[in-house]
N, C-alpha and C positions, 0 to 999 in steps of 0.2 A: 163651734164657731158662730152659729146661726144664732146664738142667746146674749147677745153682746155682752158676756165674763170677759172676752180679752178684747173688747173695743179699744183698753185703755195700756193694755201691756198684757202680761203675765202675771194673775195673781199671785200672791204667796200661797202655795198650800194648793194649789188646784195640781190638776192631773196634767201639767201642761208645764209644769214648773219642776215634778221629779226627772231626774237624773236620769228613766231609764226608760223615757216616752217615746209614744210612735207619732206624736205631738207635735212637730219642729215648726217652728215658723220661719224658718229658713229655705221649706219643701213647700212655700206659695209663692204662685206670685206678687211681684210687688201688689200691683192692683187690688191683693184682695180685699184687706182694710176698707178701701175706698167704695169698694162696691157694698160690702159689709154693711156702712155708712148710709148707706144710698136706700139696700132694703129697710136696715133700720129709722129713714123715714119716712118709708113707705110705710111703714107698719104704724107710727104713731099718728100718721095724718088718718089713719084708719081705726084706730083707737085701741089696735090689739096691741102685744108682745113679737119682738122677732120671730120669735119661736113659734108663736101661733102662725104669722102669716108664713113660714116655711111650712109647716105642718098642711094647713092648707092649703097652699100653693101645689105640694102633691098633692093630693089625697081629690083636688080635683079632676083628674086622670082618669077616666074609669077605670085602665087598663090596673090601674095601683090598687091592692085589697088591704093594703097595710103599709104603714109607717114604724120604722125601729128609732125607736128614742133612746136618749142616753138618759133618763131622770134617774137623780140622786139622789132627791129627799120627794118627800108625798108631796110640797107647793109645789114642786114641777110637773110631776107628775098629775096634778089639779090641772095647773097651765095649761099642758100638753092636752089633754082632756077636752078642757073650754074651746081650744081649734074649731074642733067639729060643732060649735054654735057660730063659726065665724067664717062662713063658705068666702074662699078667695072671689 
């Protein structure tokens, strides 16, 4: 949710579009798009990725030793990475 892939709907072909997901967008609230919306721009007035300023937004915690991410290919997995030069 936090990488804006479904800012704009449901891709074709994402994990979010097969028939046998735990994925619904029916299981948020209306709201959440909007706030969605809202992080993401917060994150570009700051010059990161959604995903980066989530990523950071925990990890600023002490209490947090670790973040689980979903990366699919190695760019996200880059992305995900570059967070921790972007302290929230």
């Amino acid at each position: 949710m936090l990488t804006n892939k479904y800012a704009a709907g449901i891709p074709q072909g994402s994990r979010a579009a097969r028939e046998n997901t735990t994925l619904r967008f029916e299981n948020f609230p209306p709201d959440t798009f909007e706030k969605i919306r809202e992080y993401a721009a917060e994150a570009e007035k700051r010059g990161i990725s959604l995903a980066q300023l989530a990523i950071s937004w925990v990890l600023r915690d002490a209490r947090i030793t670790s973040v689980l991410v979903g990366a699919s290919s190695v760019a996200q997995l880059k992305e995900n990475i570059d967070a921790l030069s972007h302290p929230y």
